[in-house]
Every structure is written in structure tokens, then in C-alpha cells.
C-alpha positions as CSV (number, residue, x, y, z in Angstrom):
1,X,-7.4,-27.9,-27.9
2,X,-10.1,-25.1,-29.2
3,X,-11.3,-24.6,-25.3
4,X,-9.3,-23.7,-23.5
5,X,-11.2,-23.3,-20.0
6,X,-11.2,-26.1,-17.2
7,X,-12.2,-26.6,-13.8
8,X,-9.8,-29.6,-13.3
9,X,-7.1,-30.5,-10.2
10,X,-4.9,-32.6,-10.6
11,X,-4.2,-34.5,-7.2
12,X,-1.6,-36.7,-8.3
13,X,-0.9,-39.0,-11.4
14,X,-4.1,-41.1,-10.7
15,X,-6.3,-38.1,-9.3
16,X,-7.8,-35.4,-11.1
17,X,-10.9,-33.4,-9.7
18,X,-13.3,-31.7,-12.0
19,X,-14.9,-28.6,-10.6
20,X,-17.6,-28.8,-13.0
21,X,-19.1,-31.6,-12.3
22,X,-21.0,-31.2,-8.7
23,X,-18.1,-28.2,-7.9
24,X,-18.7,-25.9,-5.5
25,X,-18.6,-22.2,-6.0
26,X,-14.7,-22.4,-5.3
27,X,-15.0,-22.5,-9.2
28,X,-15.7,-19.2,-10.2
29,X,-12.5,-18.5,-8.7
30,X,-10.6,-16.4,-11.1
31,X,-6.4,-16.5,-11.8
32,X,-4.5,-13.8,-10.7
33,X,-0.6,-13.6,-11.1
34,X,-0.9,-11.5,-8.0
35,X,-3.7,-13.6,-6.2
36,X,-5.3,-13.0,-2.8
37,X,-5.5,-16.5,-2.1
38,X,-4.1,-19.9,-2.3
39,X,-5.1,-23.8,-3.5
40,X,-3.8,-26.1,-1.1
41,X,-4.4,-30.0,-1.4
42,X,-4.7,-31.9,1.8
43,X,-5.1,-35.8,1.2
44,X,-7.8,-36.2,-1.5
45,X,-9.3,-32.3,-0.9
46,X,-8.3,-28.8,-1.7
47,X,-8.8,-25.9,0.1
48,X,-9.1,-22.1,-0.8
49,X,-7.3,-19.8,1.8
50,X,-6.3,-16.3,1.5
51,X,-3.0,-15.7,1.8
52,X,-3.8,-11.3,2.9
53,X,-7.2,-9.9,4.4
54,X,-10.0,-9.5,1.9
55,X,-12.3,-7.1,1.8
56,X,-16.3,-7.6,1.3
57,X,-16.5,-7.1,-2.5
58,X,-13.1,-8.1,-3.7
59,X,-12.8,-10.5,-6.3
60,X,-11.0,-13.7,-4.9
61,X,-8.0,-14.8,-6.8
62,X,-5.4,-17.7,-7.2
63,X,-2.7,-18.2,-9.5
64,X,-4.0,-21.0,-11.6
65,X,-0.5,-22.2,-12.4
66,X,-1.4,-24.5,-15.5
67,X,1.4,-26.8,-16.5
68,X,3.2,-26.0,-19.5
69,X,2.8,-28.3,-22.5
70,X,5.0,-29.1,-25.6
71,X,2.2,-27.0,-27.9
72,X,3.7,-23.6,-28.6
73,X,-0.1,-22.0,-28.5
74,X,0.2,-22.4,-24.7
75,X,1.0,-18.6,-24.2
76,X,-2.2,-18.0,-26.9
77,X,-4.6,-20.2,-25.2
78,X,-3.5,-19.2,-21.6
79,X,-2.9,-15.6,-21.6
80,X,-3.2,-13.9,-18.6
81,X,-5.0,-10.1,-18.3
82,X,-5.3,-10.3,-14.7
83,X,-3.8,-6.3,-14.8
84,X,-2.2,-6.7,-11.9
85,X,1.5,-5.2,-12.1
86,X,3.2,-8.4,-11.4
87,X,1.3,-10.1,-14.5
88,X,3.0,-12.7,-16.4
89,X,0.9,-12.6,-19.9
90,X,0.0,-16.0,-19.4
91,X,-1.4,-18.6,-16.4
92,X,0.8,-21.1,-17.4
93,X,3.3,-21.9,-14.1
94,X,6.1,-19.6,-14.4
95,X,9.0,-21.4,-16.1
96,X,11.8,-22.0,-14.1
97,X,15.1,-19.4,-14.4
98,X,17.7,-20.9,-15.6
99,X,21.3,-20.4,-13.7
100,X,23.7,-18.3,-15.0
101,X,27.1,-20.1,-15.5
102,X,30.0,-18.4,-15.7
């Protein structure tokens, strides 16, 4: 995949919304690994809510959580310069630690 950028949610295995086509302004939402605000889904719809008080003028932000893929250009495609301190270097969902065994 050469373009990487998408407006897409996926719903559930059979639903996928496509902000591009008749989206809202919810679209120009931009990812943040530190984000203002959340995506929820309710039923078929999703909703933007912050999740702290924003100010007039600050950019909203949600952590775009993109699944991770077998391709090992995800981290490429998908990095993250969000500058935020918390900042993964990508938007992929964070991977999930792995226990320590003893």
C-alpha cells in the first residue's frame, strides 16, 4: 500500500465507515498518542468526545490506533510525529506487553 492515509472505521467484521465519502468534519481529526479526545462507537455511529477541557484553538486529537498488519513497513507508513512526550513513533495500536515469566 503506497497511501497510506484513510478515513475508515471499522464497526465490526461486516461494518466499515468511510469518512471520506459524505464525512463530516470529525475527519480532519488528527492522531495524537496523547489525544484530547476519544472515538466511541455506539450501535452503527461513532462519536468524538473529549476526554479533558479544550480550549478555543486547540487542535483536537484521538489516538488513531490502526491495527497492526503482517507488513513490516507498518512502522514506515504509520509513523507518528504527534511531539507529544508520550509519543509512540507510530499510530499503529500499541502492541501488547508481553509477561515476564520467571
Amino acid at each position: 500500500m503506497k497511501r497510506h492515509h484513510t478515513f475508515l472505521f471499522s464497526l465490526d467484521k461486516h461494518t466499515v465507515i468511510d469518512g471520506d465519502r459524505q464525512g463530516n468534519d470529525a475527519r480532519y481529526i488528527n492522531h495524537s498518542c496523547d489525544p484530547n479526545c476519544e472515538a466511541v462507537t455506539v450501535g452503527k455511529k461513532i462519536f468524538i468526545y473529549a476526554r479533558k477541557n479544550v480550549q478555543p484553538g486547540v487542535e483536537l486529537a484521538y489516538d488513531y490506533k490502526y491495527e497492526w498488519s503482517n507488513d513490516k513497513d507498518d512502522v514506515k507508513l504509520y509513523k507518528c510525529e504527534c511531539g507529544s512526550p508520550k509519543c509512540r513513533g507510530t499510530i499503529m495500536k500499541p502492541k501488547p506487553r508481553r509477561r515476564r515469566t520467571r
